[in-house]
ChimeraX commands (.cxc) that place a marker at each C-alpha (Angstrom):
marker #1 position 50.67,82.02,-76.46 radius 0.5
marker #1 position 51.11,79.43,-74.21 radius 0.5
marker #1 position 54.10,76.92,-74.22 radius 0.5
marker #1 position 53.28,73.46,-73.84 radius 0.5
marker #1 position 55.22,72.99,-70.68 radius 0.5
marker #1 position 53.01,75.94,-69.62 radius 0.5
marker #1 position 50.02,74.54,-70.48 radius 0.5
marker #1 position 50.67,70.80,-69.43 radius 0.5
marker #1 position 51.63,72.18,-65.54 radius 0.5
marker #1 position 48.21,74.35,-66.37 radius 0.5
marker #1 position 46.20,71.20,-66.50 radius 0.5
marker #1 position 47.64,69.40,-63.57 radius 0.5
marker #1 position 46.57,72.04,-61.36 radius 0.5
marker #1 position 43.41,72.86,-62.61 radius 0.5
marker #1 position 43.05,68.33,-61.85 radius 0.5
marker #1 position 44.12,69.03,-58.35 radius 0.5
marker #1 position 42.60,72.11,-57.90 radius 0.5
marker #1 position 39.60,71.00,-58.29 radius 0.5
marker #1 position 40.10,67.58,-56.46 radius 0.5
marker #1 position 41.35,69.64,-53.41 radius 0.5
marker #1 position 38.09,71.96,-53.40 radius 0.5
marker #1 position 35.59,68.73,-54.09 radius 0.5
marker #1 position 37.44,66.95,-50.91 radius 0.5
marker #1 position 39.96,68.47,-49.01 radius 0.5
marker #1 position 38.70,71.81,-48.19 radius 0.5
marker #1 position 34.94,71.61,-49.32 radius 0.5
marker #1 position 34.12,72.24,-45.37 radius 0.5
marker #1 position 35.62,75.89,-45.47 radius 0.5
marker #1 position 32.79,76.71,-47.82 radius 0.5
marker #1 position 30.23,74.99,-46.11 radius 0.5
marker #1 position 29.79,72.26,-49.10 radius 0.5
marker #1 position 29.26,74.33,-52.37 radius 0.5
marker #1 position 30.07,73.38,-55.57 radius 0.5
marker #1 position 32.98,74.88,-56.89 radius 0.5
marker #1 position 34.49,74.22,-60.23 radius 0.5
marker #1 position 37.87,75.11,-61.52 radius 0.5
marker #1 position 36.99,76.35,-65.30 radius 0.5
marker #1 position 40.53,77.20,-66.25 radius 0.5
marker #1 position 44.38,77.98,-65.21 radius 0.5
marker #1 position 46.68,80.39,-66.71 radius 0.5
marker #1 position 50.18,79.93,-65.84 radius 0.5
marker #1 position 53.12,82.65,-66.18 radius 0.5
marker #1 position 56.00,81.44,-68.05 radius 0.5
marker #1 position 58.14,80.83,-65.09 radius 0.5
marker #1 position 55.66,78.93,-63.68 radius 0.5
marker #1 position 55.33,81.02,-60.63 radius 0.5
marker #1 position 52.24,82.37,-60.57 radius 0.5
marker #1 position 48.79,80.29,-61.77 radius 0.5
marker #1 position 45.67,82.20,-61.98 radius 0.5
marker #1 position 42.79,80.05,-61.25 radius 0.5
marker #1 position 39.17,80.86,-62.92 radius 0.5
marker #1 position 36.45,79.25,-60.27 radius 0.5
marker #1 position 32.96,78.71,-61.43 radius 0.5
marker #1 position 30.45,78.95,-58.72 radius 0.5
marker #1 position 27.41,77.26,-59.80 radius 0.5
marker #1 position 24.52,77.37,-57.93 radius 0.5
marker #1 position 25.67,80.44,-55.73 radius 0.5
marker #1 position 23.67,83.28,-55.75 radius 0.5
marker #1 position 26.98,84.65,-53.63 radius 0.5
marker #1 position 29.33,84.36,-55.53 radius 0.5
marker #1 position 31.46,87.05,-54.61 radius 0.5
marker #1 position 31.24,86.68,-50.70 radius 0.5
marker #1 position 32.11,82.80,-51.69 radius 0.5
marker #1 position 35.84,84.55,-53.80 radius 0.5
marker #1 position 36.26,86.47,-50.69 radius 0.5
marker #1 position 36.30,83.33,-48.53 radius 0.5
marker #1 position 38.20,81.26,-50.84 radius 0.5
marker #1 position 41.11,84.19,-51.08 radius 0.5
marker #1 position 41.19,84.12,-47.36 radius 0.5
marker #1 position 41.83,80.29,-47.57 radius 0.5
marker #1 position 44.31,80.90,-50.26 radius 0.5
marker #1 position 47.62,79.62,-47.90 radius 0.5
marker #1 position 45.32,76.23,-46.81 radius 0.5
marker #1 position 44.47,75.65,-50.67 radius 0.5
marker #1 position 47.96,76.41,-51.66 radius 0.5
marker #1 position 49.75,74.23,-49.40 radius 0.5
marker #1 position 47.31,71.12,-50.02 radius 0.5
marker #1 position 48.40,71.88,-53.81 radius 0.5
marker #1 position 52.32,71.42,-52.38 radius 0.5
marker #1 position 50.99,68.01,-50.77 radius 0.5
marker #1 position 49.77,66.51,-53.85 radius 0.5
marker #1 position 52.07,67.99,-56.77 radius 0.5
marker #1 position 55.80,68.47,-54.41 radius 0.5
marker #1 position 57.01,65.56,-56.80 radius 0.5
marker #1 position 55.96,66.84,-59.56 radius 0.5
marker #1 position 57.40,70.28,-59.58 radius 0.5
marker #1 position 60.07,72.41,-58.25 radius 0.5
marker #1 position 57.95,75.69,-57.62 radius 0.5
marker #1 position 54.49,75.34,-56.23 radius 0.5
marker #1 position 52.85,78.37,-57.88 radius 0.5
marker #1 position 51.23,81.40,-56.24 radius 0.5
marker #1 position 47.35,81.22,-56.59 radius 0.5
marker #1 position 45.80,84.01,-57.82 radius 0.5
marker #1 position 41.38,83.22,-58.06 radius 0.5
marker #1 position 39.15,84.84,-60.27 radius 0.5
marker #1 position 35.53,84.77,-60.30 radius 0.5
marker #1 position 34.72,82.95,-64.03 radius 0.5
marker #1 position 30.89,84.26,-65.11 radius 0.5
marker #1 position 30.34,83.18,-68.39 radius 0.5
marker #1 position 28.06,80.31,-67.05 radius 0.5
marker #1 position 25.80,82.98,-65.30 radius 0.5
marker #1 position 26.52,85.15,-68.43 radius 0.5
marker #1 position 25.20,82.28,-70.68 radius 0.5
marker #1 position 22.02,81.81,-68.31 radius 0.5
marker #1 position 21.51,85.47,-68.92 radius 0.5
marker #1 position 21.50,86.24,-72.72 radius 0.5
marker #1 position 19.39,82.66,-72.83 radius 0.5
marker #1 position 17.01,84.16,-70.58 radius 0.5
marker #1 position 16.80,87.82,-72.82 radius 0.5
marker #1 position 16.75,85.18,-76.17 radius 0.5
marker #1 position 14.24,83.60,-75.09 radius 0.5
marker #1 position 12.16,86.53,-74.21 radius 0.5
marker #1 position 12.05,88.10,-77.61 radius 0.5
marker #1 position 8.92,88.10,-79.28 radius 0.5
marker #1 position 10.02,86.89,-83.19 radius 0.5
marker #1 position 7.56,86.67,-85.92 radius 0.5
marker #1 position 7.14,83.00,-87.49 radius 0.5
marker #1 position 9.33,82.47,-90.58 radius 0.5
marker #1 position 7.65,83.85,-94.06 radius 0.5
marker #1 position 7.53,81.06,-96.96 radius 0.5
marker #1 position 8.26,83.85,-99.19 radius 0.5
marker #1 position 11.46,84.00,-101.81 radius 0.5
marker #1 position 14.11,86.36,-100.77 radius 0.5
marker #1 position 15.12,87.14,-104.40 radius 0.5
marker #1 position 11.49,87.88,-105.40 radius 0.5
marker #1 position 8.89,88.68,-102.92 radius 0.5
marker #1 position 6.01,87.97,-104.82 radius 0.5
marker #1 position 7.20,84.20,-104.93 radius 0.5
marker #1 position 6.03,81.84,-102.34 radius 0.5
marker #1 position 6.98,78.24,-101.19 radius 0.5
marker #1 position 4.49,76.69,-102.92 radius 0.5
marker #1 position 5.15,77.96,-106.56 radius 0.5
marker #1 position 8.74,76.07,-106.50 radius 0.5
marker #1 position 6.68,72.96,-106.25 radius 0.5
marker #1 position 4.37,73.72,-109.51 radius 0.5
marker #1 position 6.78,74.96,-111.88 radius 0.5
marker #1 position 9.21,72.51,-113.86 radius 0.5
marker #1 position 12.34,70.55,-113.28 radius 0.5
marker #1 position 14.29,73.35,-114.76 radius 0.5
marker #1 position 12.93,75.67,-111.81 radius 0.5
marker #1 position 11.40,78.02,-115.44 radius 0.5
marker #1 position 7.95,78.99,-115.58 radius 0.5
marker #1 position 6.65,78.31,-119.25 radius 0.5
marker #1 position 3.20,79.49,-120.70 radius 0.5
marker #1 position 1.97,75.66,-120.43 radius 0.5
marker #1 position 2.65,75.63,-116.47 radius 0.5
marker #1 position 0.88,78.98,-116.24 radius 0.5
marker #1 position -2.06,77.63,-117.85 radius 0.5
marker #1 position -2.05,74.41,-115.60 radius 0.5
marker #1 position -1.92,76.25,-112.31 radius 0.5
marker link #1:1,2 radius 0.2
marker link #1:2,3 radius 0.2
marker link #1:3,4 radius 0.2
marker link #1:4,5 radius 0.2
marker link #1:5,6 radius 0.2
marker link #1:6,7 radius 0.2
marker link #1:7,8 radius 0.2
marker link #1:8,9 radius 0.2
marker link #1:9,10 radius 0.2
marker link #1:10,11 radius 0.2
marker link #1:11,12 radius 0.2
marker link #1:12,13 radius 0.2
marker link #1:13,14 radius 0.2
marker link #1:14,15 radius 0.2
marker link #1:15,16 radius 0.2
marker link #1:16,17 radius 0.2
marker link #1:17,18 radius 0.2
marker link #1:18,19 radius 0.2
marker link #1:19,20 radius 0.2
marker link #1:20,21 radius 0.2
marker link #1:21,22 radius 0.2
marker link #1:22,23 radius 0.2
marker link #1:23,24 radius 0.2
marker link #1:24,25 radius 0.2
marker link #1:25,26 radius 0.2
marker link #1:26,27 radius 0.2
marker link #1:27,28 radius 0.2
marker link #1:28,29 radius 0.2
marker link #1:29,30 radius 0.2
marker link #1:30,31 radius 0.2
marker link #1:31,32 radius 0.2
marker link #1:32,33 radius 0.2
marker link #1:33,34 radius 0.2
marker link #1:34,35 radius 0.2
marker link #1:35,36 radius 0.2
marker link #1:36,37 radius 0.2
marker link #1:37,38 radius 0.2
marker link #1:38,39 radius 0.2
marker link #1:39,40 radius 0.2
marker link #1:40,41 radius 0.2
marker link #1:41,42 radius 0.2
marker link #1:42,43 radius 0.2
marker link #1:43,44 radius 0.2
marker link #1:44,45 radius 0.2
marker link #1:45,46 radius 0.2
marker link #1:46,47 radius 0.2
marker link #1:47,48 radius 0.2
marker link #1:48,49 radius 0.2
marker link #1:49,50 radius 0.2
marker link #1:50,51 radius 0.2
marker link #1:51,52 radius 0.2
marker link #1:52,53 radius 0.2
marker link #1:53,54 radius 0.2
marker link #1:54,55 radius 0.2
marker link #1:55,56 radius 0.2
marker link #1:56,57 radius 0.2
marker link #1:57,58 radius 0.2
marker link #1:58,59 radius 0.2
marker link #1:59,60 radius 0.2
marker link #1:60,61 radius 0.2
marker link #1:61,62 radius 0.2
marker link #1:62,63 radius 0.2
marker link #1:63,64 radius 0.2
marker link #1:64,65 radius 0.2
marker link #1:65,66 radius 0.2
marker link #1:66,67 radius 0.2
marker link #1:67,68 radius 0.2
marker link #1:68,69 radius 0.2
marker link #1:69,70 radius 0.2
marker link #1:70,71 radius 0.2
marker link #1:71,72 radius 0.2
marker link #1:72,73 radius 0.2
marker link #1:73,74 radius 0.2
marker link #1:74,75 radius 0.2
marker link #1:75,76 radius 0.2
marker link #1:76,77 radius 0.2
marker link #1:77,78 radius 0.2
marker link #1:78,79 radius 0.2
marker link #1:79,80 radius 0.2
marker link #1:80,81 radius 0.2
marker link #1:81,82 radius 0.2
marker link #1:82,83 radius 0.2
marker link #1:83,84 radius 0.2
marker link #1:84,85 radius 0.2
marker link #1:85,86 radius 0.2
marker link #1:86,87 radius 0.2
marker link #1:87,88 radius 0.2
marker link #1:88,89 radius 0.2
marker link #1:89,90 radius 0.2
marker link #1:90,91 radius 0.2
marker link #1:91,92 radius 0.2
marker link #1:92,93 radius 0.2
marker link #1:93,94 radius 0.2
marker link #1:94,95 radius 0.2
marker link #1:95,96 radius 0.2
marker link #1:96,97 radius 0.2
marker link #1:97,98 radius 0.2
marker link #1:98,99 radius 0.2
marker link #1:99,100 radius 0.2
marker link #1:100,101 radius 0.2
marker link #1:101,102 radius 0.2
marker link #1:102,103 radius 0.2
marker link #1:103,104 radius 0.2
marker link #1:104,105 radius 0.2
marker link #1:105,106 radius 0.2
marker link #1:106,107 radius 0.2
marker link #1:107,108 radius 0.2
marker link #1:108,109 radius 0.2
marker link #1:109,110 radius 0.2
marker link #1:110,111 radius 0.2
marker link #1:111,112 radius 0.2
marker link #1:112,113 radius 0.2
marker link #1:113,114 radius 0.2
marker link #1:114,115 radius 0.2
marker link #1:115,116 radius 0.2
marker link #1:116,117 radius 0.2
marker link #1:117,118 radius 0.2
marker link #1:118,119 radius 0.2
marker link #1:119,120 radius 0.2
marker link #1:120,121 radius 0.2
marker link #1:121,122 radius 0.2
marker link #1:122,123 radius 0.2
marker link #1:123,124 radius 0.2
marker link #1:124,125 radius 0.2
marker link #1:125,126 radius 0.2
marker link #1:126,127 radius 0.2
marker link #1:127,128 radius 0.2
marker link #1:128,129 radius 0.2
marker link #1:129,130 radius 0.2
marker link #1:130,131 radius 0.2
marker link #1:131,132 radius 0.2
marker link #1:132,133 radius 0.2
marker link #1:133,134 radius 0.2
marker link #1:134,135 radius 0.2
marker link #1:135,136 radius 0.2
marker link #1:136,137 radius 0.2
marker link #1:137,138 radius 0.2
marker link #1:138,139 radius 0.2
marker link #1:139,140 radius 0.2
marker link #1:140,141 radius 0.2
marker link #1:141,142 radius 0.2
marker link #1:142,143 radius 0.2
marker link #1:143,144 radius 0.2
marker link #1:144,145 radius 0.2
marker link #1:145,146 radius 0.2
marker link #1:146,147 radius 0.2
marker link #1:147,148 radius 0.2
marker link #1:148,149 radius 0.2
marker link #1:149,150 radius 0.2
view
């Protein structure tokens, strides 16, 4: 569990983060769109691990690979913006977050099952449909009078 000092320095670098990699460095990666989905910081606030979303980038890996080489560059325009902030400007440490392509997936498989339409049956009695709710009495009871009627 996180401390809330923890998680407040959390948020002000995923902020920066991901204003660095929308302007400051967006030409190291020719322009793609990368989003900063979430920061875990150790408790001594040394060490942040940053979870990137990649959207839109069927290369998403080769795109990590870059931005761990650029790690120093992205690291010291952190220092820039957050030096009076904090003592310690933490080590970055990127991840590659999936769950978006993840999502796209199992929507894709959901939406390829073949599911039979809904039965207007009763669960507790089979042999009871929809429509019989609607003829029989207030009470939800069949009588002998209502059996006669239908």
């Amino acid at each position: 569990m996180e401390s809330k000092r923890q998680q407040k320095f959390a948020r002000l670098i995923q902020k920066e983060l991901a204003e660095i990699f929308q302007r400051e460095v967006s030409h190291l990666f020719q322009g793609a769109y990368i989003s900063v989905s979430g920061v875990k910081v150790s408790p001594d606030l040394g060490v942040a691990k940053v979870h990137l979303s990649l959207l839109l980038n069927p290369k998403g890996r080769e795109m990590l690979k870059e931005i761990q080489i650029h790690t120093k560059t992205i690291r010291h325009e952190l220092a820039k913006r957050i030096k009076n902030q904090v003592r310690v400007i933490p080590e970055l440490i990127f991840y590659l977050d999936e769950t978006a392509e993840y999502a796209a997936k199992m929507d894709k498989i959901i939406s390829e099952l073949d599911i039979p339409a809904e039965s207007k049956e009763d669960p507790t009695n089979p042999f009871r449909t929809e429509e019989d709710y609607y003829l029989s009495d207030e009470d939800g009871e069949d009588d002998e009078e209502d059996a006669e009627d239908r």
